[in-house]
Gaussian input, Z-matrix of N, CA and C with variables (Angstrom, degrees):
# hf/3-21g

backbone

0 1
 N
 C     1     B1
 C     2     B2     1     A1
 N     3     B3     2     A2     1     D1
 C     4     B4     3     A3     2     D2
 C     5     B5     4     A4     3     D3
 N     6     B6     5     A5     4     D4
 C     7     B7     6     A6     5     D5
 C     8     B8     7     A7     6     D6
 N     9     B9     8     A8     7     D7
 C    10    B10     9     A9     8     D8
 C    11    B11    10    A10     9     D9
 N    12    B12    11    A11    10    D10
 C    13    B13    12    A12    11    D11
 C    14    B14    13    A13    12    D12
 N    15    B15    14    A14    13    D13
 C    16    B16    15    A15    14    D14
 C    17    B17    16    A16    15    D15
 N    18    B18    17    A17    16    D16
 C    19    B19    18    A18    17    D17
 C    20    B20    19    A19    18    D18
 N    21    B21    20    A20    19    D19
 C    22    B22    21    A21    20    D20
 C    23    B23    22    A22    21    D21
 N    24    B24    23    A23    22    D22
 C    25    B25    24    A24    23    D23
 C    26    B26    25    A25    24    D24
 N    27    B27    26    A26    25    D25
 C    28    B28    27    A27    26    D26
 C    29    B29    28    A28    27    D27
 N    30    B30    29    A29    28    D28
 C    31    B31    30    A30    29    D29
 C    32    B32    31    A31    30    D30
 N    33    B33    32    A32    31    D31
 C    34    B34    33    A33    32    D32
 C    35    B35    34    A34    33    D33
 N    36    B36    35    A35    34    D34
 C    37    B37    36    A36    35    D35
 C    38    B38    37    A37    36    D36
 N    39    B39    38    A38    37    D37
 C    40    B40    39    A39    38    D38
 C    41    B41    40    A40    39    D39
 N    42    B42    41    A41    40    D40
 C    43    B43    42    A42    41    D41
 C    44    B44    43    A43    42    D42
 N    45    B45    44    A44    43    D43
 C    46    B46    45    A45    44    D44
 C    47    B47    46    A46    45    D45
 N    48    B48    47    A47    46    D46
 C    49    B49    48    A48    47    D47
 C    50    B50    49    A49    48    D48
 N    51    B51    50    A50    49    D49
 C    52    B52    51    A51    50    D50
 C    53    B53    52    A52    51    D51
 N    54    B54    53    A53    52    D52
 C    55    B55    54    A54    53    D53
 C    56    B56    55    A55    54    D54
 N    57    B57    56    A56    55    D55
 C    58    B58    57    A57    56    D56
 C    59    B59    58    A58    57    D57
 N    60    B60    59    A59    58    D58
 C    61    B61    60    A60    59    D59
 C    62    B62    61    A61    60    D60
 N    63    B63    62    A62    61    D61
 C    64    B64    63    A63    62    D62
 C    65    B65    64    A64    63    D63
 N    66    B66    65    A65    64    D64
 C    67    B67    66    A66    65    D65
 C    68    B68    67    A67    66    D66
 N    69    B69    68    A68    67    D67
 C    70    B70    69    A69    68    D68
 C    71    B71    70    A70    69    D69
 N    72    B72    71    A71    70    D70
 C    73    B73    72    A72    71    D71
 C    74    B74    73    A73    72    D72
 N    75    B75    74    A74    73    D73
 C    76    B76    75    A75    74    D74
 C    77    B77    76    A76    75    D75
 N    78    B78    77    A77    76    D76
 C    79    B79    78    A78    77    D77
 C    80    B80    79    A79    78    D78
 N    81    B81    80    A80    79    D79
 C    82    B82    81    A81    80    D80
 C    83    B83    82    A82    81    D81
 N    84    B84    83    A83    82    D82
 C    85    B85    84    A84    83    D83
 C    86    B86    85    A85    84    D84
 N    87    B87    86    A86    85    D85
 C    88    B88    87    A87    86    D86
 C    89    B89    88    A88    87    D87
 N    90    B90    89    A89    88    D88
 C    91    B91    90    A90    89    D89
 C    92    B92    91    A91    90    D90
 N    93    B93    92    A92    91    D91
 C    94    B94    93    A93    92    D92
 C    95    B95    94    A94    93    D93
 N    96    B96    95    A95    94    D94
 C    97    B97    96    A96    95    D95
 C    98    B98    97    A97    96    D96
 N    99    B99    98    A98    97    D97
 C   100   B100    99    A99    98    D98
 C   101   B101   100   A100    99    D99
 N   102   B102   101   A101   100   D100
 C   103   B103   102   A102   101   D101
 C   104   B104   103   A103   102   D102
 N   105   B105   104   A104   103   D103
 C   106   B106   105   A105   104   D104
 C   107   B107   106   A106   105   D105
 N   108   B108   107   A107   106   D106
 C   109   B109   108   A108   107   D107
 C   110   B110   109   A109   108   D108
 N   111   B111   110   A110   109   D109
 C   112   B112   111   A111   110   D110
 C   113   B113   112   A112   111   D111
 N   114   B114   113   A113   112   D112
 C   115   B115   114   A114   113   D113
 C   116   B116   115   A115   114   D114
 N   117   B117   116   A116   115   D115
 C   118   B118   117   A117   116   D116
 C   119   B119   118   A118   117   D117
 N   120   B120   119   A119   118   D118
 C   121   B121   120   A120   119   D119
 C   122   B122   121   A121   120   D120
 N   123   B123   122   A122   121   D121
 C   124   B124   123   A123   122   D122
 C   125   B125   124   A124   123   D123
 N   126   B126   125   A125   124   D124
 C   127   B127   126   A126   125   D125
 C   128   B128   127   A127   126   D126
 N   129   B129   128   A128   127   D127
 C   130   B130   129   A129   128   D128
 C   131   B131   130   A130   129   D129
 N   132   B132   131   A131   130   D130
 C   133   B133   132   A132   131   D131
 C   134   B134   133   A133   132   D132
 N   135   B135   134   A134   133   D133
 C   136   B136   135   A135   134   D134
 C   137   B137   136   A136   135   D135
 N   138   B138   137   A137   136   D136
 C   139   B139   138   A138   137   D137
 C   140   B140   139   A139   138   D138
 N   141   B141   140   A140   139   D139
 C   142   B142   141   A141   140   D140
 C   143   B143   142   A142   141   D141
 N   144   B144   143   A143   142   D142
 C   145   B145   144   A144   143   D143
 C   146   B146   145   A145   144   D144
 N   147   B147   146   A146   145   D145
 C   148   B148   147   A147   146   D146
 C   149   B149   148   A148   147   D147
 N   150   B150   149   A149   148   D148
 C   151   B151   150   A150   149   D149
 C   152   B152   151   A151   150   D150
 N   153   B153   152   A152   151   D151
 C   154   B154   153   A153   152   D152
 C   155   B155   154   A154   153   D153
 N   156   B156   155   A155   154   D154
 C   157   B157   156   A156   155   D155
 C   158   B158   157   A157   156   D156
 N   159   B159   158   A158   157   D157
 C   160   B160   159   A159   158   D158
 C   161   B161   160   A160   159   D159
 N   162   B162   161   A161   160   D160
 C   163   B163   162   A162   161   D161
 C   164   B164   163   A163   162   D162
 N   165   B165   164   A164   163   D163
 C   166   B166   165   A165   164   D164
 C   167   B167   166   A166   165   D165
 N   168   B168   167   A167   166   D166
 C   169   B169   168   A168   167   D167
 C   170   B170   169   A169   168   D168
 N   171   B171   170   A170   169   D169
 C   172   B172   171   A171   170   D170
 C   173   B173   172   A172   171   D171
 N   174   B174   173   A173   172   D172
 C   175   B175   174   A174   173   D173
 C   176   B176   175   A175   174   D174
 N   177   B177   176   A176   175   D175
 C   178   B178   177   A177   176   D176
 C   179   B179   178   A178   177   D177
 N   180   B180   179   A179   178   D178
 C   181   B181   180   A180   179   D179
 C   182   B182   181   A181   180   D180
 N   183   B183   182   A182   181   D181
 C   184   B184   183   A183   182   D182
 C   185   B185   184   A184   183   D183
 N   186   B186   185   A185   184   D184
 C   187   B187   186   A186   185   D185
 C   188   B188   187   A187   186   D186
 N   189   B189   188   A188   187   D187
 C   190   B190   189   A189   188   D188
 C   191   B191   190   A190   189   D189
 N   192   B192   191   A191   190   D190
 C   193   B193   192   A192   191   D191
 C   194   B194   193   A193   192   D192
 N   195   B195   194   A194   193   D193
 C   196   B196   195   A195   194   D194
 C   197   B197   196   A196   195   D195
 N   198   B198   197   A197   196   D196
 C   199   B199   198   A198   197   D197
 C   200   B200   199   A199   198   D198
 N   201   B201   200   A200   199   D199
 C   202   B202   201   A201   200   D200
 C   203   B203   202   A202   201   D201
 N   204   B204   203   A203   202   D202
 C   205   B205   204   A204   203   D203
 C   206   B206   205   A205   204   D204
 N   207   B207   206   A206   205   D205
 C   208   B208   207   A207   206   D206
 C   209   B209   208   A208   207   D207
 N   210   B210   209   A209   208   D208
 C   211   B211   210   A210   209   D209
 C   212   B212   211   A211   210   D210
 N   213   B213   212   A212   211   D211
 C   214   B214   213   A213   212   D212
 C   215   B215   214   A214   213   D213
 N   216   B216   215   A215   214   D214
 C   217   B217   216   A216   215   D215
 C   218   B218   217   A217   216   D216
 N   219   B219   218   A218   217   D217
 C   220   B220   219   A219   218   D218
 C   221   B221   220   A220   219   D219
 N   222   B222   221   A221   220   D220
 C   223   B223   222   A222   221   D221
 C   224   B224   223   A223   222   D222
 N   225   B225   224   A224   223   D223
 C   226   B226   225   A225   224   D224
 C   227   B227   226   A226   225   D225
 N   228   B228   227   A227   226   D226
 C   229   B229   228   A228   227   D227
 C   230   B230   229   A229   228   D228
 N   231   B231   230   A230   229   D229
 C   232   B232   231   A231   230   D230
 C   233   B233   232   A232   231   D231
 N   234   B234   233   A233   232   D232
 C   235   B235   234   A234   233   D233
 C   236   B236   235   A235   234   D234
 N   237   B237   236   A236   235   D235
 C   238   B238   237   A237   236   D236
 C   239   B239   238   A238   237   D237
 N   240   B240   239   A239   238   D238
 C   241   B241   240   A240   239   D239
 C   242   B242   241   A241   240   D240
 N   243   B243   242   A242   241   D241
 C   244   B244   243   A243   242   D242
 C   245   B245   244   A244   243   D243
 N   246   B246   245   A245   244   D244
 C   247   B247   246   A246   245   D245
 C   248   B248   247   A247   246   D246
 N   249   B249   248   A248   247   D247
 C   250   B250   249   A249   248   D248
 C   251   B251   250   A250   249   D249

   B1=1.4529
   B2=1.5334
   B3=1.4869
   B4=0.9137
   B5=1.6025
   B6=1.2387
   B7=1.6958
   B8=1.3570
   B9=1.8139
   B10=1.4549
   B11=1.5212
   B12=1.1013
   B13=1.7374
   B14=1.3485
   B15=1.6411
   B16=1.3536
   B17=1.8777
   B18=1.4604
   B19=1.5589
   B20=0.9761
   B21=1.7614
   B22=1.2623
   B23=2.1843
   B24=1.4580
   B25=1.3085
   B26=1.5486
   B27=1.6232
   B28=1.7508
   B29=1.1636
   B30=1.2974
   B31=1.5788
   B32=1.3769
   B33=0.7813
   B34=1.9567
   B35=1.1159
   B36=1.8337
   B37=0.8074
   B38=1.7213
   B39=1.6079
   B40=1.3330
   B41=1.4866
   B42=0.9004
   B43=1.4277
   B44=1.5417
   B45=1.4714
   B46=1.8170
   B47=2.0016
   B48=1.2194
   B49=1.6914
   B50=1.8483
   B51=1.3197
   B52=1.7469
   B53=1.6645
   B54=1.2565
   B55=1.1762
   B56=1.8601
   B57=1.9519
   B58=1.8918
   B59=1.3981
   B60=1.1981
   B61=1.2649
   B62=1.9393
   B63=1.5316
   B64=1.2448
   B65=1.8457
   B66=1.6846
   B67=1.4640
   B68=1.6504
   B69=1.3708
   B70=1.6331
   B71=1.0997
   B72=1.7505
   B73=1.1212
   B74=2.0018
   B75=1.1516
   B76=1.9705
   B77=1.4181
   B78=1.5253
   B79=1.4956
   B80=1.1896
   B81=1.1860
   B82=1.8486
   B83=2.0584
   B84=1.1686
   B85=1.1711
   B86=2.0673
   B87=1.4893
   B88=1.8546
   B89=1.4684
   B90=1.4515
   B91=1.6747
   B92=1.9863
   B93=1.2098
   B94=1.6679
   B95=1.6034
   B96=1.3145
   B97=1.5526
   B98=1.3515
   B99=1.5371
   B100=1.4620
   B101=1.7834
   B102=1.3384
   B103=1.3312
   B104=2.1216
   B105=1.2771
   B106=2.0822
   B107=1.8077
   B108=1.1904
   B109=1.3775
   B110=1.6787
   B111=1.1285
   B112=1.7455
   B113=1.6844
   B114=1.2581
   B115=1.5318
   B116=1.8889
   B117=1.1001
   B118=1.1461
   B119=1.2760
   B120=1.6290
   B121=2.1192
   B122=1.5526
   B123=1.2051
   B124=1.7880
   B125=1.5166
   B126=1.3700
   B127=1.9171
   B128=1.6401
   B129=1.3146
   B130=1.8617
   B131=1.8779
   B132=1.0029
   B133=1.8655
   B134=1.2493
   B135=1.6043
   B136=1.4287
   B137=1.5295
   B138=1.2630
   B139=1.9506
   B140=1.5786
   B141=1.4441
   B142=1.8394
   B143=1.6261
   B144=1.6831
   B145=1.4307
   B146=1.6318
   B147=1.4427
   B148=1.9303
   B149=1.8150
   B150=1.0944
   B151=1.3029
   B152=2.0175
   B153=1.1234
   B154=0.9062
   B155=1.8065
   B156=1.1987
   B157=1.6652
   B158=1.4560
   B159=1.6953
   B160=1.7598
   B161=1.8017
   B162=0.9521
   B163=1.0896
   B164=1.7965
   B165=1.6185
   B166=1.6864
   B167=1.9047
   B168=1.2638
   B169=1.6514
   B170=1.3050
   B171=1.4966
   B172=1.7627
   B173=0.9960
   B174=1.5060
   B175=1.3467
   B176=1.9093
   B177=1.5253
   B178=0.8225
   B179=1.4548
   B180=0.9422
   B181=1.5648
   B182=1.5893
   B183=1.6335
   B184=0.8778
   B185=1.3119
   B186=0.9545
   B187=1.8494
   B188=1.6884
   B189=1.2348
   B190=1.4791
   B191=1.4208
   B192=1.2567
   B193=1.2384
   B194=1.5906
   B195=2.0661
   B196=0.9927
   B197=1.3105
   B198=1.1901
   B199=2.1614
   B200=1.8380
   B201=1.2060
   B202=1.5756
   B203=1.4598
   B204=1.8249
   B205=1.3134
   B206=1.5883
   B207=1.1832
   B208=1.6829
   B209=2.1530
   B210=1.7281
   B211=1.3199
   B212=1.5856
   B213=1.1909
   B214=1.3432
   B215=1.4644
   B216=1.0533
   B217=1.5701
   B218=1.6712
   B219=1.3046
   B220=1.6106
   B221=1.4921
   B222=1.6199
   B223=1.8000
   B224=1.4875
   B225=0.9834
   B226=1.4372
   B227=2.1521
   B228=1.4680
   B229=1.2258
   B230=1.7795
   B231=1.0789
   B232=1.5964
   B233=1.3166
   B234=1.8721
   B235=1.3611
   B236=1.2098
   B237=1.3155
   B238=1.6051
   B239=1.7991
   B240=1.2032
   B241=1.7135
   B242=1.2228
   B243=1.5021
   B244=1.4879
   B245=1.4814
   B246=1.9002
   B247=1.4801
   B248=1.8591
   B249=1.5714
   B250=0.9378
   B251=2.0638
   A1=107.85
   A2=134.87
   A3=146.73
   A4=100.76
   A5=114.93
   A6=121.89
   A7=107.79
   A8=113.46
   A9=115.49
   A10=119.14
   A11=124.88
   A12=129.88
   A13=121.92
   A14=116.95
   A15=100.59
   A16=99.12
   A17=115.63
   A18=129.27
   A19=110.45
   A20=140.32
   A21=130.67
   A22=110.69
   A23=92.27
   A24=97.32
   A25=137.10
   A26=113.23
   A27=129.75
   A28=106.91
   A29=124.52
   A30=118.70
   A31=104.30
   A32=134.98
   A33=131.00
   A34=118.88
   A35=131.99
   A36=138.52
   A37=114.73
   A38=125.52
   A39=130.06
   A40=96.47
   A41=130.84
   A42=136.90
   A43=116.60
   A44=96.70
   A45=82.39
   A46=111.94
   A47=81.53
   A48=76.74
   A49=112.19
   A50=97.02
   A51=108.09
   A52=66.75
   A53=151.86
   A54=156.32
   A55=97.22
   A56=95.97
   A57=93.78
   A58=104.57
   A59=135.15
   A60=157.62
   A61=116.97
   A62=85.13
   A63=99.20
   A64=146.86
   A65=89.99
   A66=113.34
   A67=103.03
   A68=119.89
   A69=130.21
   A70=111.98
   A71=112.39
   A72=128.19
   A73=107.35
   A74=89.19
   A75=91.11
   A76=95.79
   A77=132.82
   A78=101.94
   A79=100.56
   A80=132.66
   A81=120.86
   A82=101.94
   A83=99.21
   A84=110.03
   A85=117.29
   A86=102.56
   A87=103.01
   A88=95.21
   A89=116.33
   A90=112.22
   A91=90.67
   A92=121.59
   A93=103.04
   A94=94.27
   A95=143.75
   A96=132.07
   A97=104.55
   A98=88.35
   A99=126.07
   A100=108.47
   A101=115.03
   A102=127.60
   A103=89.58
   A104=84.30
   A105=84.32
   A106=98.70
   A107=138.57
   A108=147.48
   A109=112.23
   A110=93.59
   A111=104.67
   A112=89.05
   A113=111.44
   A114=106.30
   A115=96.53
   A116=124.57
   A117=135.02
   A118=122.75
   A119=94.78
   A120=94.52
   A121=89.95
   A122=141.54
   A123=135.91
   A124=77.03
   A125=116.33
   A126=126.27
   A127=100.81
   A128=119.20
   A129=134.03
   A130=98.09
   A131=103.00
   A132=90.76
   A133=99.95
   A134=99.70
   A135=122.34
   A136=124.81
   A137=78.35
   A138=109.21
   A139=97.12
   A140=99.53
   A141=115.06
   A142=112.28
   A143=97.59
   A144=107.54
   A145=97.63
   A146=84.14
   A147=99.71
   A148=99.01
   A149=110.49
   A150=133.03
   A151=104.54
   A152=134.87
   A153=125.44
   A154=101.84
   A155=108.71
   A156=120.53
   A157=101.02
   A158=92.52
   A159=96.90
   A160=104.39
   A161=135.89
   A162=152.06
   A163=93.03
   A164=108.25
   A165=105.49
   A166=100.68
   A167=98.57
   A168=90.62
   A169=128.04
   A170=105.16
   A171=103.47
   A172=114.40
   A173=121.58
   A174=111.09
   A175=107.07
   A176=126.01
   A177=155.58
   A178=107.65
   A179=117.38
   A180=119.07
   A181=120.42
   A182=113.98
   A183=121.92
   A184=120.13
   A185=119.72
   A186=111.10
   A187=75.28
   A188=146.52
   A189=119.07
   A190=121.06
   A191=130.83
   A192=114.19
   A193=122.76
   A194=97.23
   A195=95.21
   A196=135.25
   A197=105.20
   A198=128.05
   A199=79.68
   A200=121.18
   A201=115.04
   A202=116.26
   A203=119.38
   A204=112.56
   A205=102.97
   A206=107.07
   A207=110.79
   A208=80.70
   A209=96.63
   A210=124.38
   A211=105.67
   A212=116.00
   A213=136.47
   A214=103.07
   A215=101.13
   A216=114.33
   A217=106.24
   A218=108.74
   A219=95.61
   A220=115.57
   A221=101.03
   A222=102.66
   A223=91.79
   A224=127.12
   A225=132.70
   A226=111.45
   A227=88.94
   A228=105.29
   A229=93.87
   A230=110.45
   A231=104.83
   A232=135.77
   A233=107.86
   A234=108.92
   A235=132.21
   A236=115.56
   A237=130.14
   A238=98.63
   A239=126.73
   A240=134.57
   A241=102.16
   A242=117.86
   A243=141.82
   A244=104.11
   A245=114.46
   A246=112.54
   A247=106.34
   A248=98.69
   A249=88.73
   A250=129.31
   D1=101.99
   D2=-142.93
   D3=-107.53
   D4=126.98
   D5=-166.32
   D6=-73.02
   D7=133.27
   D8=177.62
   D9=-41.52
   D10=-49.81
   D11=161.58
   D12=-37.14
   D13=-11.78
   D14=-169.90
   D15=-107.55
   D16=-1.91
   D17=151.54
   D18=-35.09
   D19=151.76
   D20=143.36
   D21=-57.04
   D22=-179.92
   D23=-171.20
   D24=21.42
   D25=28.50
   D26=168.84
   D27=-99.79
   D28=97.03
   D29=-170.34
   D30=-82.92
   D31=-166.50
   D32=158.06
   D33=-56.24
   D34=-59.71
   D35=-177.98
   D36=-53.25
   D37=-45.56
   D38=161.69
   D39=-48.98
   D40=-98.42
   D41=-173.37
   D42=-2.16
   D43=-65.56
   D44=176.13
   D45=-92.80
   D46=17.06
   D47=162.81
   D48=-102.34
   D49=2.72
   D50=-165.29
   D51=-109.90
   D52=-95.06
   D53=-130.78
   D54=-40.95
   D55=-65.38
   D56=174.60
   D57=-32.99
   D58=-69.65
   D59=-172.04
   D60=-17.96
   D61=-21.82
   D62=-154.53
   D63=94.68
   D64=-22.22
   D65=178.60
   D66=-79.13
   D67=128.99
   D68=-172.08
   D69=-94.56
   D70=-58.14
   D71=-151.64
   D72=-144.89
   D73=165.26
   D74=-166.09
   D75=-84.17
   D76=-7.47
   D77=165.11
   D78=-88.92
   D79=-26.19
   D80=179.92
   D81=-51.58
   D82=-62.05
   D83=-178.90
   D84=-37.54
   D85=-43.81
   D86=-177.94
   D87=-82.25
   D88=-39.84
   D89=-177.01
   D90=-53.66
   D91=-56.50
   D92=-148.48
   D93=-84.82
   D94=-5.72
   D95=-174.10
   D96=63.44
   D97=156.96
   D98=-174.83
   D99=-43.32
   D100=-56.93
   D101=-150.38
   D102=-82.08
   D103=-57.42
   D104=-166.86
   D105=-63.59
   D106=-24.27
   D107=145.99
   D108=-28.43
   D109=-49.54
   D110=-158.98
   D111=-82.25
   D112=-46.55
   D113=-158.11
   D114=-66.74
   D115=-31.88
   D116=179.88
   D117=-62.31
   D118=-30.82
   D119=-179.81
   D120=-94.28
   D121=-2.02
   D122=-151.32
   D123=-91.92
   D124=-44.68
   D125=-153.48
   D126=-67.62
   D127=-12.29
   D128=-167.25
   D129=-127.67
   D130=-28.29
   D131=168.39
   D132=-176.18
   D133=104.35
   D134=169.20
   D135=-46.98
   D136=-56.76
   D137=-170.41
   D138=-48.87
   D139=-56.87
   D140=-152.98
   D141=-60.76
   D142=-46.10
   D143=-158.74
   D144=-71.02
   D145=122.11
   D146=-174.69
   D147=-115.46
   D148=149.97
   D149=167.91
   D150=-44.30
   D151=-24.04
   D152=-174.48
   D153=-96.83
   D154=0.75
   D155=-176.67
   D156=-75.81
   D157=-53.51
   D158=-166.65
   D159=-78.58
   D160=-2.24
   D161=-163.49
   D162=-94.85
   D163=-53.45
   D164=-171.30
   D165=-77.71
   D166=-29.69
   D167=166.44
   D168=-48.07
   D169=-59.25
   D170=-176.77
   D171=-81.38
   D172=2.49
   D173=175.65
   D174=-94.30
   D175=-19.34
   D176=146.50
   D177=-34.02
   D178=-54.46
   D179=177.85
   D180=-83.14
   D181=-19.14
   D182=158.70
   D183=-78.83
   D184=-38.23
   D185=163.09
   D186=121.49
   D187=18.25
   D188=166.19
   D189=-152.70
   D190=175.88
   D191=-173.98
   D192=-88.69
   D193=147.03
   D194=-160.01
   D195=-82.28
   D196=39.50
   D197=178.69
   D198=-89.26
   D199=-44.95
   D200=-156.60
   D201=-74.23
   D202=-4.51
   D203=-155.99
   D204=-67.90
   D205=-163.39
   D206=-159.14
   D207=-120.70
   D208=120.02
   D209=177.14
   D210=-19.48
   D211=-61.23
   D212=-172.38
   D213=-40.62
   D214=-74.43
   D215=-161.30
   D216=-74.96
   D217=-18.67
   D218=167.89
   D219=-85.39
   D220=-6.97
   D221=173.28
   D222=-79.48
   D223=-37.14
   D224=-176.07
   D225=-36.82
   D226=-58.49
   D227=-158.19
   D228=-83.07
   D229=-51.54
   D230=164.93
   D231=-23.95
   D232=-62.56
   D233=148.08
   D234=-38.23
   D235=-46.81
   D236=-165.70
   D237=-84.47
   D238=-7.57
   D239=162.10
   D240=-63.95
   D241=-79.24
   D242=-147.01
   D243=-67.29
   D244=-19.69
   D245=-174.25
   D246=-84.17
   D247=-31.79
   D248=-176.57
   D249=-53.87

């Protein structure tokens, strides 16, 4: 079970804000996705959780950083910000 910190873009501070969250570990984290992730840290800090959070998530799950994701899918997740 491989520690959220050892993801790209999970700094410490994400980490134990993913931990409140309920999220432990980085396979919990690729099993639950980017979006049900995000809604989960929003439910522990409204204020905090910024669009560039859910952005270091899926890129996190992709194994790279999240400047690199593929255009698409960060329009993806954008939408899926602004609905929330």
């Amino acid at each position: 079970m491989a520690k959220l910190s050892s993801l790209p873009n999970i700094s410490d501070v994400l980490e134990k804000k993913l931990e409140q969250a309920g999220i432990e570990s980085a396979d919990q984290l690729k099993e639950m996705g980017a979006e049900d992730a995000f809604i989960k840290l929003k439910t522990i800090d409204r204020l905090g959780a910024c669009i560039n959070m859910l952005y270091a998530i899926e890129g996190a799950m992709q194994g790279i950083r999240w400047h690199g994701l593929d255009p698409a899918r960060k329009q993806e997740l954008k939408e899926f910000y602004w609905k929330l």
